[in-house]
Biotite code that builds the C-alpha atoms (Angstrom):
import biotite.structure as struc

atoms = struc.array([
    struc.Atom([0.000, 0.000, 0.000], chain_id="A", res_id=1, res_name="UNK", atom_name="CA", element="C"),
    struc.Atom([1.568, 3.624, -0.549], chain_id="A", res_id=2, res_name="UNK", atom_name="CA", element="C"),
    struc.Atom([1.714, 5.821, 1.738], chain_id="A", res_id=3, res_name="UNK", atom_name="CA", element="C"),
    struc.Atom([-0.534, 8.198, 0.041], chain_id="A", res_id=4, res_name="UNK", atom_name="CA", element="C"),
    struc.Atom([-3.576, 5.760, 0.789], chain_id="A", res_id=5, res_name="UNK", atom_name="CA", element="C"),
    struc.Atom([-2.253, 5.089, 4.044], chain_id="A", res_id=6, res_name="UNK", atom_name="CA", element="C"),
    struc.Atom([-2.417, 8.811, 4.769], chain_id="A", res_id=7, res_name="UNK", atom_name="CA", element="C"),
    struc.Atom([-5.607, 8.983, 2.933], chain_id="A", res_id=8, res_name="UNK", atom_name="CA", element="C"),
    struc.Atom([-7.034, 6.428, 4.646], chain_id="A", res_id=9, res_name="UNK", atom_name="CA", element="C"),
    struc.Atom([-6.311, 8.062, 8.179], chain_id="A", res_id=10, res_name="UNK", atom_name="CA", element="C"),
    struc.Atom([-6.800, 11.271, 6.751], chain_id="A", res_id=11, res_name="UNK", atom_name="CA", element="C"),
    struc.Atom([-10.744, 10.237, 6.260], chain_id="A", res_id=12, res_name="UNK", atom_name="CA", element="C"),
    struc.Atom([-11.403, 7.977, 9.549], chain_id="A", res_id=13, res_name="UNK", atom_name="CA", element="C"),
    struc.Atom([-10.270, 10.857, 11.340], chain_id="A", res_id=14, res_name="UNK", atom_name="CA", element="C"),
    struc.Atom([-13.124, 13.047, 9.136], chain_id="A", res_id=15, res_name="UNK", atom_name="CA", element="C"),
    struc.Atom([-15.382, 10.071, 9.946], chain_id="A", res_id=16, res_name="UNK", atom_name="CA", element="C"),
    struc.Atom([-14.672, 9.895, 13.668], chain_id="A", res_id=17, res_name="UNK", atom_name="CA", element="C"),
    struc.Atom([-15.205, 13.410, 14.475], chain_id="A", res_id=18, res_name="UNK", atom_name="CA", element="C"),
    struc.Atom([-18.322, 13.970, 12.311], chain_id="A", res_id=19, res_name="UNK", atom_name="CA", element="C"),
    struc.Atom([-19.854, 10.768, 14.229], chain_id="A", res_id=20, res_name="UNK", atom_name="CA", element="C"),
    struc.Atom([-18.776, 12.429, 17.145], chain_id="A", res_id=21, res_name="UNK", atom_name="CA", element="C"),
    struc.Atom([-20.813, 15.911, 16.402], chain_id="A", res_id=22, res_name="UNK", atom_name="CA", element="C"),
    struc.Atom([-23.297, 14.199, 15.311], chain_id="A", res_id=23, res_name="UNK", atom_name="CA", element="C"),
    struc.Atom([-23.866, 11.916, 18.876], chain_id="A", res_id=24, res_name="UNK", atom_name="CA", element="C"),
    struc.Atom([-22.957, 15.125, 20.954], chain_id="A", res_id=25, res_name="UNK", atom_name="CA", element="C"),
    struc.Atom([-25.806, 17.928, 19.215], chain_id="A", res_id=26, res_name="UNK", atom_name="CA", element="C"),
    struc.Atom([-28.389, 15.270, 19.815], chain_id="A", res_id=27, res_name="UNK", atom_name="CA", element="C"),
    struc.Atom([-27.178, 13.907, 23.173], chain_id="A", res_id=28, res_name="UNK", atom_name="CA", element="C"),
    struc.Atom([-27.151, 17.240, 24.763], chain_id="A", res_id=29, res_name="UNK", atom_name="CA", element="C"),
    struc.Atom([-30.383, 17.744, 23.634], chain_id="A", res_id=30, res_name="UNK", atom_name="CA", element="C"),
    struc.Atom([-32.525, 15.250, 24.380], chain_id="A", res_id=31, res_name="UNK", atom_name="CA", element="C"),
    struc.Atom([-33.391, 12.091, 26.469], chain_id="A", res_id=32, res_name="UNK", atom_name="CA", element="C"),
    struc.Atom([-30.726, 8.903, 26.671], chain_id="A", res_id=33, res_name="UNK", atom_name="CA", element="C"),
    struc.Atom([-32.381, 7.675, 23.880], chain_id="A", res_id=34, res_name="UNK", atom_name="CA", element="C"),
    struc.Atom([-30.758, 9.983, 21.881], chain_id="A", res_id=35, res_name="UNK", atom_name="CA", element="C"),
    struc.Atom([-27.208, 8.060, 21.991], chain_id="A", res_id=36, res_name="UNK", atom_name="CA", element="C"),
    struc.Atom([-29.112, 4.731, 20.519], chain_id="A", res_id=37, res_name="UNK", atom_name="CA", element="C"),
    struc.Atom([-30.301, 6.569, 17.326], chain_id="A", res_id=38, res_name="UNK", atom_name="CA", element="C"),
    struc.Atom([-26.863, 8.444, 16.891], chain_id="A", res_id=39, res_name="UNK", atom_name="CA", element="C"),
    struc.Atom([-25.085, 4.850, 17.084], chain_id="A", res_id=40, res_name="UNK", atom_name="CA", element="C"),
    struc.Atom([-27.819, 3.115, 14.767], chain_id="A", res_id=41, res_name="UNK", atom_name="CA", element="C"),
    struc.Atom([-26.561, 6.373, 12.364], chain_id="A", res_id=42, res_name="UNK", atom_name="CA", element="C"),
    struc.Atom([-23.031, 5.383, 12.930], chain_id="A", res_id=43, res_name="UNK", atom_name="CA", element="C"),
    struc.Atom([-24.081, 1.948, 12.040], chain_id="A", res_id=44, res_name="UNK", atom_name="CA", element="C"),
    struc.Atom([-25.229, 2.831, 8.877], chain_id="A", res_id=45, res_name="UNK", atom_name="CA", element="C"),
    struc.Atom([-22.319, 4.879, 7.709], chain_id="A", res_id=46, res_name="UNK", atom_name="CA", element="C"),
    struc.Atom([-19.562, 2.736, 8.559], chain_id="A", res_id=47, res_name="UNK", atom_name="CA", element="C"),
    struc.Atom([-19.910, 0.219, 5.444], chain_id="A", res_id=48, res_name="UNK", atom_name="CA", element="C"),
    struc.Atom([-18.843, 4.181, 3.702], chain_id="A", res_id=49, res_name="UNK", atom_name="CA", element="C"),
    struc.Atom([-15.452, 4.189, 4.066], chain_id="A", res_id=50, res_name="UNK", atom_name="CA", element="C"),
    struc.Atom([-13.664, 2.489, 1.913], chain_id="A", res_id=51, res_name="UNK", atom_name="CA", element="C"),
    struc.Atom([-10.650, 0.079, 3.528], chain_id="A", res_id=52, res_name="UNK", atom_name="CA", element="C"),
    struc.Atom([-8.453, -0.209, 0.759], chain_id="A", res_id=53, res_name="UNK", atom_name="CA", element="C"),
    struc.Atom([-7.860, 0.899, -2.621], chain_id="A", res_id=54, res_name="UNK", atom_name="CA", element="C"),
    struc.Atom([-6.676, -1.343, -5.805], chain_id="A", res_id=55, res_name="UNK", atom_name="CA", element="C"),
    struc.Atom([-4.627, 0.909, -8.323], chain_id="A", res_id=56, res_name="UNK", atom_name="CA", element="C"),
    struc.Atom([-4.853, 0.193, -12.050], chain_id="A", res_id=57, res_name="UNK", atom_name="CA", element="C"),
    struc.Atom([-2.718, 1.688, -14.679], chain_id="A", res_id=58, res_name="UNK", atom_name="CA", element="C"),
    struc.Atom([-2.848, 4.976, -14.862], chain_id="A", res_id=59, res_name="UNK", atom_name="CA", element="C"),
    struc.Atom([-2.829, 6.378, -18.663], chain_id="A", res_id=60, res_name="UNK", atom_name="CA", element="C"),
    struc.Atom([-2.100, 10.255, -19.879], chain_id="A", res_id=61, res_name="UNK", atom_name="CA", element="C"),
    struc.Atom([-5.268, 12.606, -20.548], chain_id="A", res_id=62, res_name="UNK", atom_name="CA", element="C"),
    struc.Atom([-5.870, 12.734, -24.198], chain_id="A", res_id=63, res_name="UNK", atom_name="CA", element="C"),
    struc.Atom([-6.437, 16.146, -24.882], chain_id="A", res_id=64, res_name="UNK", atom_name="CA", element="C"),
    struc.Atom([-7.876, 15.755, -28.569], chain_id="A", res_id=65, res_name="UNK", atom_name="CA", element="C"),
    struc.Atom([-11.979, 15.750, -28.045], chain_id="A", res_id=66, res_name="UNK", atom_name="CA", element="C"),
    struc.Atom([-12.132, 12.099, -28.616], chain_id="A", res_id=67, res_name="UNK", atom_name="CA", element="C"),
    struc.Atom([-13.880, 9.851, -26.924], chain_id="A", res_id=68, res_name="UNK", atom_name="CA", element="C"),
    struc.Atom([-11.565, 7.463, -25.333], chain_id="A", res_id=69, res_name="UNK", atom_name="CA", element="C"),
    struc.Atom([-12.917, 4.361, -23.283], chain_id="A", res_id=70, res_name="UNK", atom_name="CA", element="C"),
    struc.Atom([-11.368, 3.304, -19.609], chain_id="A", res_id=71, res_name="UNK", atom_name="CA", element="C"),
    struc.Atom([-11.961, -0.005, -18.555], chain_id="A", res_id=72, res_name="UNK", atom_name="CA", element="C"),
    struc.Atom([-11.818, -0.412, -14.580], chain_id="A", res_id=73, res_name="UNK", atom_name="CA", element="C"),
    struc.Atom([-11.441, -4.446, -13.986], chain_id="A", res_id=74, res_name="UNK", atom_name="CA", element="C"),
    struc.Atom([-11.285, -6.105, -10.586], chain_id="A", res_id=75, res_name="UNK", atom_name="CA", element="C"),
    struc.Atom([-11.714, -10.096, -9.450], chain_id="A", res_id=76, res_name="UNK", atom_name="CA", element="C"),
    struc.Atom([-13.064, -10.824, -6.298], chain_id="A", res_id=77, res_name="UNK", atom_name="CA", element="C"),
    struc.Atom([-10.609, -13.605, -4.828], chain_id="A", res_id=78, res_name="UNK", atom_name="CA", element="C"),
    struc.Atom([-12.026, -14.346, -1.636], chain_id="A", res_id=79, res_name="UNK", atom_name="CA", element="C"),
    struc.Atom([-14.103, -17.018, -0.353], chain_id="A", res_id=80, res_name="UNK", atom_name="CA", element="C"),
    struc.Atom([-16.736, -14.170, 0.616], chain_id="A", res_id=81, res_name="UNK", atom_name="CA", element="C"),
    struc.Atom([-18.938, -11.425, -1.229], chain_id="A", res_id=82, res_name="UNK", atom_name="CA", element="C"),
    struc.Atom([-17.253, -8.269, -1.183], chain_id="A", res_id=83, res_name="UNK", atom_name="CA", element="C"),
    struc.Atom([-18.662, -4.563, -1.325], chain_id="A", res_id=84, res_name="UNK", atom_name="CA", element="C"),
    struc.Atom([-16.740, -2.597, -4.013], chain_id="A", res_id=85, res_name="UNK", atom_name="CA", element="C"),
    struc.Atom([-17.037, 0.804, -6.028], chain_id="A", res_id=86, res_name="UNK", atom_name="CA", element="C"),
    struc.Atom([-14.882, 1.685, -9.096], chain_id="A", res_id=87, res_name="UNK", atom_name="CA", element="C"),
    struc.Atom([-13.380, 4.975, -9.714], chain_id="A", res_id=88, res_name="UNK", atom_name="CA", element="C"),
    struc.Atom([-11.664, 7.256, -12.086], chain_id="A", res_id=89, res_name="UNK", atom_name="CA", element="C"),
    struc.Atom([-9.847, 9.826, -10.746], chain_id="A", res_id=90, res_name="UNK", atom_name="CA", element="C"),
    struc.Atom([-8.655, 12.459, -13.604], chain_id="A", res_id=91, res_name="UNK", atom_name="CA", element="C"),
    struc.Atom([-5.411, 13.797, -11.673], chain_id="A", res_id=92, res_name="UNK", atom_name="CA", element="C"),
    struc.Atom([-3.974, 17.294, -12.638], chain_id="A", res_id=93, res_name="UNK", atom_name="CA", element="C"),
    struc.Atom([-0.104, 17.986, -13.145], chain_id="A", res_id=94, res_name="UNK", atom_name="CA", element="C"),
    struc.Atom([1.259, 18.723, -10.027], chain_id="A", res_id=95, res_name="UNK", atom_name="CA", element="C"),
    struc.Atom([2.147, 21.998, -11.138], chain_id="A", res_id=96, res_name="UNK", atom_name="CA", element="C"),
    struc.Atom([-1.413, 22.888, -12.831], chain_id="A", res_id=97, res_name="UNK", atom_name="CA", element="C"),
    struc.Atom([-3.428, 24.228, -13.711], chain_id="A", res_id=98, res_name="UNK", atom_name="CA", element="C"),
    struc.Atom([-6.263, 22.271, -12.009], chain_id="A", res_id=99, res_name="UNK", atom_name="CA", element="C"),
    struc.Atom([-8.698, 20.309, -14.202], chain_id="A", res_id=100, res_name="UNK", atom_name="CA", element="C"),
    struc.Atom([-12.296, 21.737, -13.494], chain_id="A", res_id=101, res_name="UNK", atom_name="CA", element="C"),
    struc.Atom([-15.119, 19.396, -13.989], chain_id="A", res_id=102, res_name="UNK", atom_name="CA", element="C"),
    struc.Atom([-16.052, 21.117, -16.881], chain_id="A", res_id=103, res_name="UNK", atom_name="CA", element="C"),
    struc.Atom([-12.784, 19.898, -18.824], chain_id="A", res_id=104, res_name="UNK", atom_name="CA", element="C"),
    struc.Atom([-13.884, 16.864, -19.292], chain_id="A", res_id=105, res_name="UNK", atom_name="CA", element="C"),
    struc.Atom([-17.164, 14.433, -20.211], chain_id="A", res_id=106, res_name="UNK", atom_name="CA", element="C"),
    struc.Atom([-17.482, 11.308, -18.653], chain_id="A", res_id=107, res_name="UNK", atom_name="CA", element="C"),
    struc.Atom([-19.927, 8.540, -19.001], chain_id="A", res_id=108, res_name="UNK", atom_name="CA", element="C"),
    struc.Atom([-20.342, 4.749, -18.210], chain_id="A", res_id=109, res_name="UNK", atom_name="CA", element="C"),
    struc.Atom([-22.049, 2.058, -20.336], chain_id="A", res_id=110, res_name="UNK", atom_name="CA", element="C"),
    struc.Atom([-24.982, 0.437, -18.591], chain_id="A", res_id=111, res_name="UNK", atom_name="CA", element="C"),
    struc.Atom([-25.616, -3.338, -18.824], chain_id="A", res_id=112, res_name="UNK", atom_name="CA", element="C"),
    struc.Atom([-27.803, -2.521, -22.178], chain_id="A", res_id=113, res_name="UNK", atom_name="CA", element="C"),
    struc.Atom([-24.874, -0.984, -23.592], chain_id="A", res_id=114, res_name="UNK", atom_name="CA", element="C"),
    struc.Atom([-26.066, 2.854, -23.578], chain_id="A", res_id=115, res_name="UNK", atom_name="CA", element="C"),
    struc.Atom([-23.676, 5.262, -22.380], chain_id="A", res_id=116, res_name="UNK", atom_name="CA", element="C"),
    struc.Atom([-25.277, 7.296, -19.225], chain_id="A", res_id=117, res_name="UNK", atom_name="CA", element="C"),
    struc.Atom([-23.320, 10.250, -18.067], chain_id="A", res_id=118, res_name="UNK", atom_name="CA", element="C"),
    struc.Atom([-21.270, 10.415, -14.570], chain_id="A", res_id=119, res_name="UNK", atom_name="CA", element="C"),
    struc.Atom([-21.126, 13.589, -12.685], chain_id="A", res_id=120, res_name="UNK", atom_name="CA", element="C"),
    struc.Atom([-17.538, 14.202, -11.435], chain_id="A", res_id=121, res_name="UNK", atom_name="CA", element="C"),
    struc.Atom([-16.330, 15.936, -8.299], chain_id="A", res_id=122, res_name="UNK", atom_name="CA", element="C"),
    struc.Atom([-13.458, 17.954, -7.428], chain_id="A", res_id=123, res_name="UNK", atom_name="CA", element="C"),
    struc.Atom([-11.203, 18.335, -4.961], chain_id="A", res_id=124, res_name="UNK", atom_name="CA", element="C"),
    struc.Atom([-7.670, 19.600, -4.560], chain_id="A", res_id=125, res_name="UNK", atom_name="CA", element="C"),
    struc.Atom([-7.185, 19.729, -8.821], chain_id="A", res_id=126, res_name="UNK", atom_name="CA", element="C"),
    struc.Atom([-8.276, 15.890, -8.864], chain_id="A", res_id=127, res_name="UNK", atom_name="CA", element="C"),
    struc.Atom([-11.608, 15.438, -10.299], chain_id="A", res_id=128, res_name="UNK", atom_name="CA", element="C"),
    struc.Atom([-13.211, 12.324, -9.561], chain_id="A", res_id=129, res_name="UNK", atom_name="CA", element="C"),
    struc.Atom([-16.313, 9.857, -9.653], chain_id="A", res_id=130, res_name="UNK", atom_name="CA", element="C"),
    struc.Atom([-18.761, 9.222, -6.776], chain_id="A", res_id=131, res_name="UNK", atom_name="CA", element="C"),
    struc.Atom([-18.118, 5.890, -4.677], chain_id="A", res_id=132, res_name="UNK", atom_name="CA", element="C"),
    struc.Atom([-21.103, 6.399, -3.281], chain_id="A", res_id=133, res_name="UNK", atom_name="CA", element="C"),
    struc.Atom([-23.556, 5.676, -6.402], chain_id="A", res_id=134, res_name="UNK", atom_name="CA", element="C"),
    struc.Atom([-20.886, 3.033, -7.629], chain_id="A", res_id=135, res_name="UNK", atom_name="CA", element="C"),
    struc.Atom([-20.904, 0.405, -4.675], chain_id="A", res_id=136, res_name="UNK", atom_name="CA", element="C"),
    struc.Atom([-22.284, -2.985, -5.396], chain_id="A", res_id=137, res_name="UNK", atom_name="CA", element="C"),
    struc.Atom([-21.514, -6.381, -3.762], chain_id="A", res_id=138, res_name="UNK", atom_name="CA", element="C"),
    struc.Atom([-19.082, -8.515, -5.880], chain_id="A", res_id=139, res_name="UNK", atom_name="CA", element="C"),
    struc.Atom([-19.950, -12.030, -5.200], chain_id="A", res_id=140, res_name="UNK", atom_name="CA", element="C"),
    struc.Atom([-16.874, -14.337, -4.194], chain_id="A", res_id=141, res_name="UNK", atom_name="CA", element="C"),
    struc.Atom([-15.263, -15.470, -7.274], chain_id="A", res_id=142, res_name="UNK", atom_name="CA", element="C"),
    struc.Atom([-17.142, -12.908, -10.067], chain_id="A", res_id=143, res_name="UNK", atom_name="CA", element="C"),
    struc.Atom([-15.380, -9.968, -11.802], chain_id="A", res_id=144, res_name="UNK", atom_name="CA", element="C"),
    struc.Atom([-16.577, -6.598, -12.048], chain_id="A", res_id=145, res_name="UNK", atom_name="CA", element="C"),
    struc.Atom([-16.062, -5.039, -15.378], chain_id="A", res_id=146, res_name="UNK", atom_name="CA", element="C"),
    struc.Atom([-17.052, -1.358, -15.416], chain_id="A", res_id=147, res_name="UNK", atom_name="CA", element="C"),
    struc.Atom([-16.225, 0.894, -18.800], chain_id="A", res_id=148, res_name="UNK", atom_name="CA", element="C"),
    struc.Atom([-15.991, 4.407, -18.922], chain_id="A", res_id=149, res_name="UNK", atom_name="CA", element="C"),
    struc.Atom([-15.876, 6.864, -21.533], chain_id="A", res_id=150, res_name="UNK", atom_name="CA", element="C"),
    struc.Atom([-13.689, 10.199, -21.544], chain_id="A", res_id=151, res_name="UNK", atom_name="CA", element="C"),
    struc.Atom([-13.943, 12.878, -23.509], chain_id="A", res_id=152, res_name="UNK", atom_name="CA", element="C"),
    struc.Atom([-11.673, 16.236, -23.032], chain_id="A", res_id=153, res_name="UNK", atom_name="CA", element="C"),
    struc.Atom([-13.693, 19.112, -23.836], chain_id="A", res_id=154, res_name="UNK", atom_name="CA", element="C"),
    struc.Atom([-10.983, 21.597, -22.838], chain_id="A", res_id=155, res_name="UNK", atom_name="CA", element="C"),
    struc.Atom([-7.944, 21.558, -26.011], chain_id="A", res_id=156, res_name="UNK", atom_name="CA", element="C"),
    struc.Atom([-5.713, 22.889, -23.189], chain_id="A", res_id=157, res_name="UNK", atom_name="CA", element="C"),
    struc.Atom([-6.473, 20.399, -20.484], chain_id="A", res_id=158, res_name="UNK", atom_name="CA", element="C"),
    struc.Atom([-3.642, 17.819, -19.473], chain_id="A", res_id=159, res_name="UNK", atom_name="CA", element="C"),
    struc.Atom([-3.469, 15.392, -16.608], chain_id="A", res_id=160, res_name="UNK", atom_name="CA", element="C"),
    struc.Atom([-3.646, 11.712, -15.427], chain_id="A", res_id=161, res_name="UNK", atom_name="CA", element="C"),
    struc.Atom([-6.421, 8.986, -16.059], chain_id="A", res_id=162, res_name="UNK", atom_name="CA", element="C"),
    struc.Atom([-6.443, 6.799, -13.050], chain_id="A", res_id=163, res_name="UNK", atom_name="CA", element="C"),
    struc.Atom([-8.404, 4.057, -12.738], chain_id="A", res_id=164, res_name="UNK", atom_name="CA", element="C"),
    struc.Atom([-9.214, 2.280, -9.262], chain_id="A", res_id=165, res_name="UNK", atom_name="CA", element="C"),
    struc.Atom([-11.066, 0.163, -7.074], chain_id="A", res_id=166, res_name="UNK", atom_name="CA", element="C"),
    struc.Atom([-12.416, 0.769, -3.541], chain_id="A", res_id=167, res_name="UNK", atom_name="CA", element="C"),
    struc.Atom([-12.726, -1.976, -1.329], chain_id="A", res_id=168, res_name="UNK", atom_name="CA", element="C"),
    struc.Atom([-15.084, -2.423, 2.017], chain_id="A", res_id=169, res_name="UNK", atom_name="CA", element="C"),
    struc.Atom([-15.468, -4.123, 5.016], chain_id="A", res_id=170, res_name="UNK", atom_name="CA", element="C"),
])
């Protein structure tokens, strides 16, 4: 693991702790011990969130030439157990900029019926980036998951990093 995920990783249970912890405190403060049962159920519910780990694929440079060029993200579930997973492309910008803005770029996914539907991208930090959120589904133990994305650079001046990755749960 590198120790940019490792930091990551720390980085956002340390988000998750202390937002769990507002979020027990308002309500505890406020109102009856019942209160603390609810806030854990909550805490309960969000935990399966965070990713654990992260699988890197190859990364490929940001074709800059209003094409549309697919991405596909590939991952094999090797355990003995279903396993919650999200793919993700993260369109990195050059260390040095300028930042990508979502706006650079179109990106879509192909359904199961082949259409291509469109994916909204965030941004944070000059890294623009897919929801993991919308993108979880259980792998069953043994099955692949074969997601393919399409990118296409709407900005002539654009330039960055295409990487492609997999976020583990549980």
């Amino acid at each position: 693991m590198s120790m940019q995920n490792s930091r990551l990783r720390i980085a956002s249970l340390a988000l998750f702790v202390a937002v769990a912890g507002l979020a027990s405190a308002g309500p505890a403060m406020a109102a009856t011990h019942q209160a603390p049962a609810a806030s854990s159920t909550v805490l309960e519910e969000q935990e399966p969130a965070i990713p654990t780990d992260f699988v890197d694929l190859p990364t490929s440079p940001l074709a800059a030439d209003s094409e549309r060029h697919e991405v596909t993200v590939t991952y094999r579930n090797e355990t003995a157990a279903d396993q919650t997973v999200a793919p993700q492309l993260l369109v990195e910008s050059p260390l040095v900029g300028p930042f990508l803005k979502p706006s650079d770029v179109k990106v879509e996914r192909r359904t199961a019926t082949g259409c291509w539907k469109a994916v909204e991208v965030g941004t944070q930090t000059g890294t623009l980036f897919t929801d993991l959120v919308t993108a979880q589904r259980t792998l069953p133990a043994g099955a692949t998951l074969t997601e393919v994305y399409r990118i296409t650079v709407t900005n002539p001046q654009a330039e960055g990093t295409v990487h492609p990755r997999v976020a583990l749960y549980g």
